[in-house]
C-alpha positions in Angstrom: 44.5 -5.9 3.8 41.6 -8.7 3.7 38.1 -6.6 5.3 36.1 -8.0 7.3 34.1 -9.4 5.5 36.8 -11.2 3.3 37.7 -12.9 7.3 34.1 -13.6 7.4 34.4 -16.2 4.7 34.7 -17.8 2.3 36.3 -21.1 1.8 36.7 -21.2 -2.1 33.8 -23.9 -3.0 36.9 -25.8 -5.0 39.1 -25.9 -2.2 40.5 -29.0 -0.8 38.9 -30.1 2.8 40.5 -29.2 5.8 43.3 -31.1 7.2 41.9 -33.1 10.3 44.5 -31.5 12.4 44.5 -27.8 11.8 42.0 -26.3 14.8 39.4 -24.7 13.6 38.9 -21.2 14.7 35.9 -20.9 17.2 33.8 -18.0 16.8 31.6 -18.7 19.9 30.5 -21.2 22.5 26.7 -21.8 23.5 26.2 -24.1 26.8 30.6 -25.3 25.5 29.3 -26.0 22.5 31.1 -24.6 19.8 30.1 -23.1 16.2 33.2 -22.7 14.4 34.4 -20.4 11.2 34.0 -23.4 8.7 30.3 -23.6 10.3 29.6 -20.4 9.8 31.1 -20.1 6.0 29.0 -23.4 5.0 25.6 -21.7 5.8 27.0 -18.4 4.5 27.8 -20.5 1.1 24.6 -22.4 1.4 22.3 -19.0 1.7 24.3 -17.2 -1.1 23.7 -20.1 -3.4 20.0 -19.4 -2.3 19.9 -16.3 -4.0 21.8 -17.5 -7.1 25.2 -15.5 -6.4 27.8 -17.1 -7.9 31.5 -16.0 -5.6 34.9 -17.2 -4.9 37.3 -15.9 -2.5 39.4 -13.7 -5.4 36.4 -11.9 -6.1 35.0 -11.2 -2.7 36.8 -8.3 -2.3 35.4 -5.9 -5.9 32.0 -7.9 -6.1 30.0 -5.3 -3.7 26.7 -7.2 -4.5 28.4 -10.4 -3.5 29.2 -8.5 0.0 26.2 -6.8 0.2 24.3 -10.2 0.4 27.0 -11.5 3.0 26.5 -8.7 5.4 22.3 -9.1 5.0 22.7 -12.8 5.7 25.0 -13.4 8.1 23.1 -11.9 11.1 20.2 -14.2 10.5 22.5 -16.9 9.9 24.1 -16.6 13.2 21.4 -16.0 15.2 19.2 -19.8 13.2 22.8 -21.4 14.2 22.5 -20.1 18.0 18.3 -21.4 18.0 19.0 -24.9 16.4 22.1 -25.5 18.6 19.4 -24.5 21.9 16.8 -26.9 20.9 18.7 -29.4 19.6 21.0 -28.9 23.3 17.1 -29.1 24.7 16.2 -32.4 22.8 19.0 -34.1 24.2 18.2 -32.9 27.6 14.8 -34.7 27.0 16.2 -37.9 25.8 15.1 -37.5 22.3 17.5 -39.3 19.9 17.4 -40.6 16.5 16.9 -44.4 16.7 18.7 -46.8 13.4 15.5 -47.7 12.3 13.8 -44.1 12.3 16.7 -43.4 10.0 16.3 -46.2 7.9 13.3 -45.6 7.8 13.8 -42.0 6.8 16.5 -42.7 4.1 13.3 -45.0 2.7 11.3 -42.3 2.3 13.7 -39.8 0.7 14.6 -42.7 -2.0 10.9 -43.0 -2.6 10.9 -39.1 -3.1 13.6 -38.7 -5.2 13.2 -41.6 -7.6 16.9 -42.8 -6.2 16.6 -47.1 -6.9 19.8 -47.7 -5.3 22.5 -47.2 -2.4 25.3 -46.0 -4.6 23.0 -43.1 -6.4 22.0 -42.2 -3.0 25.8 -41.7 -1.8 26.5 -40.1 -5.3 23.9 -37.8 -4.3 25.6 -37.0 -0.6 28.9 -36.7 -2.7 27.4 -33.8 -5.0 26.6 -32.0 -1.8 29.7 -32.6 0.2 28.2 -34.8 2.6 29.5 -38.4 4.2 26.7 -40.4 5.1 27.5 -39.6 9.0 27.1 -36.1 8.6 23.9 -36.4 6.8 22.4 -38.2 9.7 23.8 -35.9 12.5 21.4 -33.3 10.0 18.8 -35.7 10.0 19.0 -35.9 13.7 19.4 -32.2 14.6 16.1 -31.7 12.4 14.1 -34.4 14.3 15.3 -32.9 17.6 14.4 -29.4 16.6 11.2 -30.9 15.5 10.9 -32.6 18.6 11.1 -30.1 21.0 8.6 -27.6 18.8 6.3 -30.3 19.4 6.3 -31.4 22.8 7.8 -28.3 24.8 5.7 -25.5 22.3 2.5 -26.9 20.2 1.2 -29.7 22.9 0.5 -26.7 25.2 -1.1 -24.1 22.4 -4.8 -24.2 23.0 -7.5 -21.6 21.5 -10.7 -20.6 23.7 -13.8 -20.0 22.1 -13.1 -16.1 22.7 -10.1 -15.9 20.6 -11.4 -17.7 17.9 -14.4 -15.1 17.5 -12.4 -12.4 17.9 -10.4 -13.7 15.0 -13.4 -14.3 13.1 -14.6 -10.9 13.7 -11.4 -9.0 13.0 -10.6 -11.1 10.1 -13.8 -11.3 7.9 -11.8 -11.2 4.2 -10.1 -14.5 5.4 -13.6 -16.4 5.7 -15.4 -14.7 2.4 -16.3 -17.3 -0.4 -15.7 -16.0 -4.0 -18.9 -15.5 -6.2 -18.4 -19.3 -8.8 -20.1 -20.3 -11.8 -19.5 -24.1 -12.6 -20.4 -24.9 -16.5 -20.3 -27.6 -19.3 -19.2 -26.8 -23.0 -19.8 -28.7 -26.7 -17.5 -26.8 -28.9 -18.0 -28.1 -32.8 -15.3 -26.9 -35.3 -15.8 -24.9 -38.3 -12.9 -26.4 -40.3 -10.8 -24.3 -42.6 -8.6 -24.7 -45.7 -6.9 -21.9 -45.1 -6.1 -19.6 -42.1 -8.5 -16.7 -41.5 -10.9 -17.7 -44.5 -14.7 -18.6 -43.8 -15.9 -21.0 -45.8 -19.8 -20.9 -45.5 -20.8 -24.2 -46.1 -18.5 -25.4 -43.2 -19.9 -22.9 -40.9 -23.3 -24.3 -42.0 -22.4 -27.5 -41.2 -20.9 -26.9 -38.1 -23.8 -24.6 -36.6 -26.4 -27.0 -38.0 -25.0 -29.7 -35.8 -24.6 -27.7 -32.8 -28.0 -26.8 -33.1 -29.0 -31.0 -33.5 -26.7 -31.8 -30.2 -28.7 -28.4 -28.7 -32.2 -30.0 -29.3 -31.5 -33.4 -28.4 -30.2 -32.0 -25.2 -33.3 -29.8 -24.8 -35.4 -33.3 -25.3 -33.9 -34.8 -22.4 -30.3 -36.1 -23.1 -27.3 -35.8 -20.9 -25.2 -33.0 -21.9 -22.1 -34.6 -20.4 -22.8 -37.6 -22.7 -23.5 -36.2 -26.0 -20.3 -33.4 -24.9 -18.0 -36.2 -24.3 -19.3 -38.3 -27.8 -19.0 -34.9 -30.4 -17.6 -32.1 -28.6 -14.5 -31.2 -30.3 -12.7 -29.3 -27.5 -10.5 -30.8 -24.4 -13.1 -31.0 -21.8 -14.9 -33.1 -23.5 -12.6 -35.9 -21.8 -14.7 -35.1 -18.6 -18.1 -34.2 -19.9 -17.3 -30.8 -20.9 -17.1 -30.0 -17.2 -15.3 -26.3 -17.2 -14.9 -24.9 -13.3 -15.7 -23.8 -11.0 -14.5 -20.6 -12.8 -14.0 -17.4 -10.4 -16.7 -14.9 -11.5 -14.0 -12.5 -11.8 -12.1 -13.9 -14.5 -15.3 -14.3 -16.3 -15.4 -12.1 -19.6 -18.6 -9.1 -18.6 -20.2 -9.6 -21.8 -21.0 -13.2 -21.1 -21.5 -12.7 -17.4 -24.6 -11.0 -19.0 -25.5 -13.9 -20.5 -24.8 -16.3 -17.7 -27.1 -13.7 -14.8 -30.0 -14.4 -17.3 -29.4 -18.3 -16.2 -30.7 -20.6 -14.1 -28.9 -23.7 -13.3 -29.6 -26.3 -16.0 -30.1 -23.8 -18.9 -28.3 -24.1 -22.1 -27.2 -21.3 -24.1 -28.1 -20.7 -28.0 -25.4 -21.6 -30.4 -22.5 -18.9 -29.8 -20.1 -18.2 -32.7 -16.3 -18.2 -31.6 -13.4 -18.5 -33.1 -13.0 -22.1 -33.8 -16.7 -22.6 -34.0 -20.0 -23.0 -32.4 -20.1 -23.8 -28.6 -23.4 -24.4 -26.4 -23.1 -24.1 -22.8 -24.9 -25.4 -19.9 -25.0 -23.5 -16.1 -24.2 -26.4 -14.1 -23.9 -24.5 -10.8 -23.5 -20.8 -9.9 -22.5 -19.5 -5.9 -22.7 -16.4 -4.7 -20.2 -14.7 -2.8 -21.1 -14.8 1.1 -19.3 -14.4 4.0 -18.8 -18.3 5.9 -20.7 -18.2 9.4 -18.6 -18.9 12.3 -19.7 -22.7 12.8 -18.8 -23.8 9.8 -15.5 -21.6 9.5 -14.4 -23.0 12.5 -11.4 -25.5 11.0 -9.8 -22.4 9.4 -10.2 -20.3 12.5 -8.5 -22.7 14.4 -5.8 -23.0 11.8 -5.2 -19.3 11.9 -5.1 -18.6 15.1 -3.3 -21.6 16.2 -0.3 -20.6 13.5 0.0 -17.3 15.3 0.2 -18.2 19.0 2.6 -21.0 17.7 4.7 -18.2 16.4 4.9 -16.3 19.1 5.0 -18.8 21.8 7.6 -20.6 19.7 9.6 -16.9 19.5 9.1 -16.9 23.4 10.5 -20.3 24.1 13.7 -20.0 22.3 13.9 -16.3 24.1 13.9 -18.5 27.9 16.2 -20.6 26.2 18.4 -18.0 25.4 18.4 -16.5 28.8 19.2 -19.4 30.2 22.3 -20.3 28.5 25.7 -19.2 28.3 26.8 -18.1 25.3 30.9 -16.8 24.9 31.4 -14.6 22.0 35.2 -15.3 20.4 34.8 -12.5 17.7 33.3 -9.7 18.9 32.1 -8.0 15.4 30.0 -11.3 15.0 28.6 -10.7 18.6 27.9 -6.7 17.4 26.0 -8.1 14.2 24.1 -10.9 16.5 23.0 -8.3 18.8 22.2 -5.5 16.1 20.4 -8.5 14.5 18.3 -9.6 17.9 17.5 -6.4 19.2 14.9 -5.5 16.2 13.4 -9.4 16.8 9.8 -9.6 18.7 11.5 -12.1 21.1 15.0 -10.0 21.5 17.9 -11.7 23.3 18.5 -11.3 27.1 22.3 -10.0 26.7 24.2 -12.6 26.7 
C-alpha cells in the first residue's frame, strides 16, 4: 500500500499532462477558491529541485532522504500557497490587475535580462519549464498583486519615530562600527629568472637598482600613480597601482608594523618579495570608529523599517487569515498546516 506520502505526490516529472477532463482532486478551498493536488505536487517538485534531489514516483517509496525533504517542505509549501492565494484574493478586491502593456512591458525586461533576441527562444524557454505563455502571465500577475498589496495595504503605513530609531542605534552598536582601512599604491619591478627558484644576482641588482631610481624620482616630486602605471610590473598598475581599501584585518602583522610607522603620503624602502622589489605608498589609513547617530541615520532607517515590515506584514496576512474561510478536503494536510502555523510568530486563527 502507497503511504502517505507517496498520495502526497508526485506526478513523475516525464509524465504525460493531465487530460483536460479528469477532475482534479481538491485538497482545500480558501474564500471557494481551490488549490488542487497537481498544485500542490508542482511546488512540491519545484522545492525538491531546489535542494538538488533528484525523484520519481518508483523511488519515492525506499528513498527516505527523498521523503524526508517532502515532509520538511510541504508544510511551508502549503501554508506560502494559502498566503499568496489571500493577497492575491486581496489585490483583486482592490482592483489591482495586470494591464497588456505592464506585461509587455515586463516580458521586455526579462528578454533584456536573459540575453533572449527573439519570441520563439523566449517560448522555447516557457517550453523548458512547462509553461504556456498564459500561465506564465497568470504568474506574472499573481506576483504583481502580491507585490501590490505588500505595498499599499503594509509598507505605505510603516513609519519609524525618532525613538525607535535610537533605540535601535543604541541596542545595535556592531551594526553601525566602521572597520579600521588602509588604502595604498604599489610599483612591483621583477627580478627575472632563467630558471625556477634560482637567484641570479645581477638581475636582482638590476631590478632593485631601478626600484630604487622610480623611489627617488617619487621622493623629488613625481606622481606615484604615474611612474606606477608607466614601469610597475604588477596588475594594478592598470589603475595607478591603487590597492584597497584593504580591511586591516587581513593585513599581514609584520607589515602592519611597517604601515603604523606611516603617515599618509610615505613611501616605503625597497621590500624584497618573491617576484621582486615593490615600494609602497600610504594613500589613506581609517580608523575603526563607531558612526554617530546623524550620519547613521539611512541605515537605521533601513533596519528598522525591514523589521516592522516583517512583522506588520506577518500580522496582515494573520487578519487575512481570520477573515477567510478556508475548507480543508484532506485532513492530514490540514494537521501538517496547523502543526506548521502554530510555531509561526503570526499563528493562524483556527480555521
Amino acid at each position: 500500500m502507497r503511504t502517505f506520502l507517496a498520495l502526497l505526490v508526485l506526478a513523475s516529472v516525464s509524465a504525460l499532462p493531465l487530460r483536460a477532463d479528469i477532475i482534479q482532486q481538491i485538497l482545500v478551498k480558501v474564500n471557494g477558491e481551490i488549490i488542487t493536488k497537481t498544485d500542490l505536487e508542482e511546488r512540491q517538485i519545484r522545492a525538491l529541485r531546489d535542494r538538488n534531489l533528484q525523484f520519481n514516483e518508483a523511488n519515492l517509496e525506499s528513498d527516505e532522504t527523498l521523503k524526508q525533504a517532502l515532509m520538511e517542505v510541504t508544510p511551508s509549501i502549503l501554508a506560502d500557497a494559502i498566503d499568496e492565494m489571500l493577497l492575491v484574493q486581496r489585490g483583486k478586491e482592490l482592483g489591482y490587475r495586470l494591464t497588456d502593456e505592464q506585461f509587455a512591458q515586463i516580458l521586455e525586461n526579462i528578454k533584456k535580462e536573459n540575453r533572449i533576441e527573439t519570441d520563439a527562444q523566449f517560448q522555447m524557454a516557457l517550453d523548458q519549464e512547462g509553461l504556456t505563455m498564459a500561465a506564465f502571465r497568470r504568474q506574472i500577475e499573481r506576483q504583481l498583486l502580491v507585490s501590490r498589496v505588500q505595498q499599499i495595504e503594509v509598507m505605505s503605513k510603516l513609519t519609524i519615530s525618532e525613538e525607535e530609531a535610537r533605540k535601535y542605534y543604541d541596542a545595535h552598536p556592531e551594526d553601525f562600527r566602521s572597520e579600521a582601512t588602509v588604502t595604498l599604491r604599489e610599483i612591483l619591478i621583477n627580478v627575472e629568472s632563467t630558471q625556477p627558484g634560482a637567484v641570479n644576482v645581477a638581475a636582482d641588482e638590476a631590478a632593485r637598482e631601478k626600484v630604487e631610481a622610480l623611489r627617488a624620482r617619487i621622493l623629488a616630486g613625481e606622481d606615484f600613480a604615474t611612474i606606477a602605471a608607466e614601469f610597475s610590473d604588477a596588475a594594478s598598475k592598470a589603475n595607478g597601482g591603487l590597492i584597497g581599501p584593504l580591511n586591516r584585518d587581513d593585513v599581514a602583522p609584520g607589515f602592519l608594523k611597517t604601515l603604523d610607522g606611516m603617515t599618509p603620503g610615505d613611501v616605503t624602502e625597497p621590500i624584497r618579495t618573491p617576484r621582486g622589489y615593490q615600494i609602497l605608498k600610504l594613500e589613506s589609513a581609517t580608523k575603526a570608529e563607531l558612526q554617530p547617530f546623524e550620519r547613521a541615520r539611512d541605515l537605521i532607517a533601513d533596519k528598522v523599517f525591514g523589521e516592522k515590515q516583517r512583522v506588520e506584514f506577518d500580522n496582515y496576512l494573520a487578519k487575512l487569515r481570520s477573515q477567510a474561510l478556508i475548507e480543508w478536503k484532506n485532513q492530514d494536510l490540514k494537521k501538517l498546516y496547523d502543526q506548521y502555523m502554530a510555531k509561526t510568530p503570526a499563528a493562524s486563527s483556527g480555521h
